[in-house]
DRENDO-1510 file (C-alpha; in Angstrom, 1 decimal, always signed):
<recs>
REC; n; res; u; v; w
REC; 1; UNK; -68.4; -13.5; +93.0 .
REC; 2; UNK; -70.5; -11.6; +95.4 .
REC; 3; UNK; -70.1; -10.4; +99.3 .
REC; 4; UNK; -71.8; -8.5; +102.0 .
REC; 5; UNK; -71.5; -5.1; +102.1 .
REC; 6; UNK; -68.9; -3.8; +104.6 .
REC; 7; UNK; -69.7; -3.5; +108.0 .
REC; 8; UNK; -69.5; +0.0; +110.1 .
REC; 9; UNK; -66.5; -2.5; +112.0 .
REC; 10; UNK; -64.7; -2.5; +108.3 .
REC; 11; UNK; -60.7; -1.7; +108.4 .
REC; 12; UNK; -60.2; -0.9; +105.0 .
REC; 13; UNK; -56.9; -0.3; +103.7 .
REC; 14; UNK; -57.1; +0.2; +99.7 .
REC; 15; UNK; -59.8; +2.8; +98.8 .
REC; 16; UNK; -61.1; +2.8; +95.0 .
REC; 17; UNK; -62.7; +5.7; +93.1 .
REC; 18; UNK; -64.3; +3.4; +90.2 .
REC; 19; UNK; -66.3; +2.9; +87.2 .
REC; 20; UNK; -67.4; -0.3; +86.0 .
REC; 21; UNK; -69.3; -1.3; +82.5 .
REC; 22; UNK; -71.6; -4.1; +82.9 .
REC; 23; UNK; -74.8; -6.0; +83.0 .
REC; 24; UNK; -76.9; -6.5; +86.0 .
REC; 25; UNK; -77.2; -10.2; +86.9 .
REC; 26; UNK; -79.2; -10.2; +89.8 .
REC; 27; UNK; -81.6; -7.6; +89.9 .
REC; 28; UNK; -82.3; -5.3; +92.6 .
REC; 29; UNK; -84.1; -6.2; +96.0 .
REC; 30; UNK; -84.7; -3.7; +98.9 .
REC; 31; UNK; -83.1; -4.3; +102.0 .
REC; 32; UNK; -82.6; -2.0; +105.6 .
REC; 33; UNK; -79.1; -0.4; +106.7 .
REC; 34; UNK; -78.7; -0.4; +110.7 .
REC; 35; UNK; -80.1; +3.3; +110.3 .
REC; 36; UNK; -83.4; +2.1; +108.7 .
REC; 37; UNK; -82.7; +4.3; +105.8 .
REC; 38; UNK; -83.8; +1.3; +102.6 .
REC; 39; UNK; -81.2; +1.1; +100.2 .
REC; 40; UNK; -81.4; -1.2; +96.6 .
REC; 41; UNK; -78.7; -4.2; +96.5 .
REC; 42; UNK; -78.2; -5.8; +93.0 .
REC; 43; UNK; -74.9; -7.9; +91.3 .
REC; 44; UNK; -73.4; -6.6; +88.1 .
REC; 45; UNK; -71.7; -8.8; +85.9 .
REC; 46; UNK; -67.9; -7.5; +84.2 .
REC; 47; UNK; -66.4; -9.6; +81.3 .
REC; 48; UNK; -62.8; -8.5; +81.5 .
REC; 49; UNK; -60.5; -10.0; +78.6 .
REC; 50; UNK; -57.0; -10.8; +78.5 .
REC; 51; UNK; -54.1; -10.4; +76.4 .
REC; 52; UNK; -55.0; -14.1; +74.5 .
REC; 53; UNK; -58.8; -12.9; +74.0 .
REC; 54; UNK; -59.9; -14.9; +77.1 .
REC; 55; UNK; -63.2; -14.1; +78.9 .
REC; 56; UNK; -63.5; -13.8; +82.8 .
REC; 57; UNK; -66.5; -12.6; +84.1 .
REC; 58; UNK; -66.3; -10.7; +88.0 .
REC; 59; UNK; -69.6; -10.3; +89.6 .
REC; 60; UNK; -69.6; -6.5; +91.5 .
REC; 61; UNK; -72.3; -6.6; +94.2 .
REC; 62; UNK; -73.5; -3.0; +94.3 .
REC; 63; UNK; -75.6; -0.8; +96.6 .
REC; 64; UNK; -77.4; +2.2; +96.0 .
REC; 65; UNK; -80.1; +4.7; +97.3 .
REC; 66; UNK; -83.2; +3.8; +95.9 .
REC; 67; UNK; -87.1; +2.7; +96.7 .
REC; 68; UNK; -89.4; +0.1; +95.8 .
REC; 69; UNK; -90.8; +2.1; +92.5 .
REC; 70; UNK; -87.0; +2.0; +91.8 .
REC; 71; UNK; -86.7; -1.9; +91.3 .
REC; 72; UNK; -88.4; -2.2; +88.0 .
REC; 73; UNK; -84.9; +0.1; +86.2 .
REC; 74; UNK; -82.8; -2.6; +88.0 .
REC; 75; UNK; -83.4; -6.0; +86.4 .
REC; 76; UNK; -81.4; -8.7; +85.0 .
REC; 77; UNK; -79.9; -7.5; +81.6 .
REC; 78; UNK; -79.6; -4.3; +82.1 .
REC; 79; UNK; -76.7; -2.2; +81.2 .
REC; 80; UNK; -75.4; -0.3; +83.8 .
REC; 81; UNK; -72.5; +2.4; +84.1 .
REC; 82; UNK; -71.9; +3.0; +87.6 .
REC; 83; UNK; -69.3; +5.3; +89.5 .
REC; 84; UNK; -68.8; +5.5; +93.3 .
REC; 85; UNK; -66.3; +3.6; +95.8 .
REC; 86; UNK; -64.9; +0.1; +95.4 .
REC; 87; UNK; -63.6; -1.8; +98.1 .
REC; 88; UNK; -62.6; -5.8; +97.8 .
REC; 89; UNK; -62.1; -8.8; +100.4 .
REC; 90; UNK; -60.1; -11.8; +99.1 .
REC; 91; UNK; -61.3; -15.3; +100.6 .
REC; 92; UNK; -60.8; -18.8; +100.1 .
REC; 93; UNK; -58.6; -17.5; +97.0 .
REC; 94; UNK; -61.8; -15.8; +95.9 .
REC; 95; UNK; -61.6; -11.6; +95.2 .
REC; 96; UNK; -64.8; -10.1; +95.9 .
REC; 97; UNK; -65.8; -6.9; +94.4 .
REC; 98; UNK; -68.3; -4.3; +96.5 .
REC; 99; UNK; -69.5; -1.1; +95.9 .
REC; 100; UNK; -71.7; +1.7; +96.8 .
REC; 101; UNK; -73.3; +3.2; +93.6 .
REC; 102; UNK; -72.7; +7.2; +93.4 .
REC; 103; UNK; -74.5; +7.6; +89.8 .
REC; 104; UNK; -75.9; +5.5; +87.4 .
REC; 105; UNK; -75.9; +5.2; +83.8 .
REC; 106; UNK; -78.6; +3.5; +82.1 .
REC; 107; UNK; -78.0; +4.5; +78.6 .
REC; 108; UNK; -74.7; +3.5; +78.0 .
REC; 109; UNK; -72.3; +2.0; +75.1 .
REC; 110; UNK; -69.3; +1.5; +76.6 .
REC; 111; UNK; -67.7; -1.5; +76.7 .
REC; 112; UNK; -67.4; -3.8; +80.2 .
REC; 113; UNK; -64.4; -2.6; +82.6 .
REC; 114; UNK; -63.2; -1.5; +85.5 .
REC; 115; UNK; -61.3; +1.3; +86.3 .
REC; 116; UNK; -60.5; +4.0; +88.7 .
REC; 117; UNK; -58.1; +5.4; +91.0 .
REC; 118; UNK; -56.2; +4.2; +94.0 .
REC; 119; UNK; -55.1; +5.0; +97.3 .
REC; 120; UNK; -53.2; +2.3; +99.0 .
REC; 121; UNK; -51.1; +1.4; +101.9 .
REC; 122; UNK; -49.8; -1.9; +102.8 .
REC; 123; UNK; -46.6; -4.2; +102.8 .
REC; 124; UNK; -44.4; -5.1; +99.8 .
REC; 125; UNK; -43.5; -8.5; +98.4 .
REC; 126; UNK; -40.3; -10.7; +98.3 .
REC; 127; UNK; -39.1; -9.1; +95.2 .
REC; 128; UNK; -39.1; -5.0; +93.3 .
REC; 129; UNK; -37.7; -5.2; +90.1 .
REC; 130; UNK; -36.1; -2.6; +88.2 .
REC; 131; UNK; -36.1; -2.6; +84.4 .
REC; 132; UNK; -35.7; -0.5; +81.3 .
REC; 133; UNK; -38.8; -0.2; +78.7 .
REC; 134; UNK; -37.6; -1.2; +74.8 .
REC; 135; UNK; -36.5; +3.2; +74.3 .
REC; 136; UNK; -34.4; +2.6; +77.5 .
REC; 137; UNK; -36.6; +4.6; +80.0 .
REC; 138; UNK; -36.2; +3.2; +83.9 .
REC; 139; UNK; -39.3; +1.9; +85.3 .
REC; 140; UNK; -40.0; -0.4; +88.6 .
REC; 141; UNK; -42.2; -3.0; +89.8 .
REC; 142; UNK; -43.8; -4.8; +92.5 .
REC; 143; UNK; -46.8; -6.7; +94.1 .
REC; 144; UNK; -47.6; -5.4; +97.7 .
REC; 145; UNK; -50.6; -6.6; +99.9 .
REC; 146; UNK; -53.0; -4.7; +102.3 .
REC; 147; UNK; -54.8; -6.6; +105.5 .
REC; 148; UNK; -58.5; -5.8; +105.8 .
REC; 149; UNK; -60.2; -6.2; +108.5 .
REC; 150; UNK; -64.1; -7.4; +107.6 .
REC; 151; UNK; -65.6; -7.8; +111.9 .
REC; 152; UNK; -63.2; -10.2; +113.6 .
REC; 153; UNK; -62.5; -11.6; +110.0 .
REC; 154; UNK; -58.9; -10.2; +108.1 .
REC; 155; UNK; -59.0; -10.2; +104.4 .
REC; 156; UNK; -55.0; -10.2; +102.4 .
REC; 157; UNK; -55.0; -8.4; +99.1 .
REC; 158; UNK; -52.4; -8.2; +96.6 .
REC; 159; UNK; -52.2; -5.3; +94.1 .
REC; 160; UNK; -49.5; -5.4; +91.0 .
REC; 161; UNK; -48.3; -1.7; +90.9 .
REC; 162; UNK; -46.1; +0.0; +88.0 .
REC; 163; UNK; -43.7; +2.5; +88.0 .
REC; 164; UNK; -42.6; +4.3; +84.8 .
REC; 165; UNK; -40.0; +6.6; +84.4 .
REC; 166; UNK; -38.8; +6.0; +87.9 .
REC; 167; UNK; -35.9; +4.2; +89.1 .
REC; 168; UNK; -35.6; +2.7; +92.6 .
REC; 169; UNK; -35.5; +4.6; +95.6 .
REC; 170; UNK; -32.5; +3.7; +98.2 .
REC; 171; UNK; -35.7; +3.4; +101.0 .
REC; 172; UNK; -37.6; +0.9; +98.9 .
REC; 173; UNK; -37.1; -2.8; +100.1 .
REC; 174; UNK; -39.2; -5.9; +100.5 .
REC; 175; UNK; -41.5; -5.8; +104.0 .
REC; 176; UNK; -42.0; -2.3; +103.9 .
REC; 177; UNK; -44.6; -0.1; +104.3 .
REC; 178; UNK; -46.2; +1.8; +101.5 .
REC; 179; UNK; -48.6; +4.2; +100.7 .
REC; 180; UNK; -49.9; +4.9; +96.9 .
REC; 181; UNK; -51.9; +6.5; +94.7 .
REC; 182; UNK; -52.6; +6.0; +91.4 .
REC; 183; UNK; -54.7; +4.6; +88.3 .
REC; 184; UNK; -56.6; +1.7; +89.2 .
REC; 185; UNK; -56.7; -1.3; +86.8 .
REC; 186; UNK; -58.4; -4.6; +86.6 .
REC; 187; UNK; -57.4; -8.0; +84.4 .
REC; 188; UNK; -57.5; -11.2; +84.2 .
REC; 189; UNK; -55.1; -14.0; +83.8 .
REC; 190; UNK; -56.1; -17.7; +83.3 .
REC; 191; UNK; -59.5; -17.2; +84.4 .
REC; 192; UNK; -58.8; -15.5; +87.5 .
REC; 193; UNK; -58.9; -11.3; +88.3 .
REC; 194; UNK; -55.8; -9.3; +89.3 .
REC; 195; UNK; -55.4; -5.9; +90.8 .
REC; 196; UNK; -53.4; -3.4; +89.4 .
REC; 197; UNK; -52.2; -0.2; +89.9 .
REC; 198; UNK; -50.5; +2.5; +87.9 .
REC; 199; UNK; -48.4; +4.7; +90.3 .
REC; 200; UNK; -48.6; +8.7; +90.5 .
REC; 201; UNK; -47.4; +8.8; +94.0 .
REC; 202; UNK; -45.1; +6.5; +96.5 .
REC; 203; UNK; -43.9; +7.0; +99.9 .
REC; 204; UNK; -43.1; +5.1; +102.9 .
REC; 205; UNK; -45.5; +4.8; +105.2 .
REC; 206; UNK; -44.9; +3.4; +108.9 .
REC; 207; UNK; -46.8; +0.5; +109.8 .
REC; 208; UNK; -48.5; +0.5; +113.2 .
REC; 209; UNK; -48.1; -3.0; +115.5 .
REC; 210; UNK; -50.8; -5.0; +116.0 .
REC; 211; UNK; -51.8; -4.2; +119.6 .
REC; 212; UNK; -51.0; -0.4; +119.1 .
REC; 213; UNK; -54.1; +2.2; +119.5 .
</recs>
């Protein structure tokens, strides 16, 4: 699963601080940003498991400063530990991952992931639940969505977000607007990749109309 890079155009509504564990799958070509500074593209390949032991791989297509003598560190089978922004663009019911490479890990032993933090604002779901763990602590939870805009193309994606030790407040209803921050998680269910977050902070946030400035 991998996608373009974002366009200077790019409306992006969930920002990621992340680190992913992985293996490069396609290796690293050069290619020019509209600047004409040369940048390295590459995909790296994450095998997130679920709860059953089942194996999904996401492909992360990654950029990252770099030259031509660089290419030879970036090949096909390489493990990588990379850190640096995430963004994602859900089409045709396919979640792509992008991201722009901060620092690099060659060297590591860590198992594949992806992880991070989260800031987020969008609308909520059709449903919040409210529920009590097993020692009777209050907790809430909810899937919410956030429209991208990629050019003149809009991209929908969904987020799970978890609340612990929090009960519902009176302002929090389905359709409303959110903003979040919190601890970024990635699964998989079934074959197929879900967003999640752990929250640290919720608010309201007001949405703008569509034709508004």
């Amino acid at each position: 699963m991998t996608s373009k890079q974002p366009t200077n155009n790019t409306t992006v509504m969930i920002k990621c601080e992340a680190t992913i564990c992985g293996t490069i799958s396609r290796s690293a070509t050069m290619r020019t940003s509209r600047e004409g500074k040369p940048f390295m593209t590459f995909g790296v390949s994450v095998v997130l498991k679920d709860r059953k032991g089942q194996q999904t791989t996401v492909e992360v297509s990654v950029a990252a400063d770099g030259r031509e003598e660089d290419l030879a560190d970036f090949s096909t089978g390489t493990r990588l530990r990379i850190t640096g922004p995430m963004t994602f663009r859900r089409k045709d019911d396919v979640l792509y991952f992008n991201m722009r490479s901060v620092s690099t890990d060659r060297q590591t032993e860590d198992e594949d992931g992806i992880t991070g933090q989260m800031t987020f604002r969008g609308s909520i779901g059709k449903s919040i639940d409210s529920r009590t763990d097993r020692k009777g602590k209050p907790y809430i939870t909810f899937s919410a969505f956030s429209t991208e805009k990629f050019g003149e193309e809009f991209s929908f994606v969904w987020v799970k977000f978890i609340q612990f030790n929090h009960t519902r407040e009176p302002w929090l209803h389905p359709g409303i607007g959110v903003d979040v921050k919190g601890t970024m998680d990635v699964t998989a269910n079934g074959g197929v990749p879900h967003l999640g977050c752990q929250i640290e902070s919720l608010s309201e946030w007001e949405k703008k109309p569509a034709n508004a400035e």
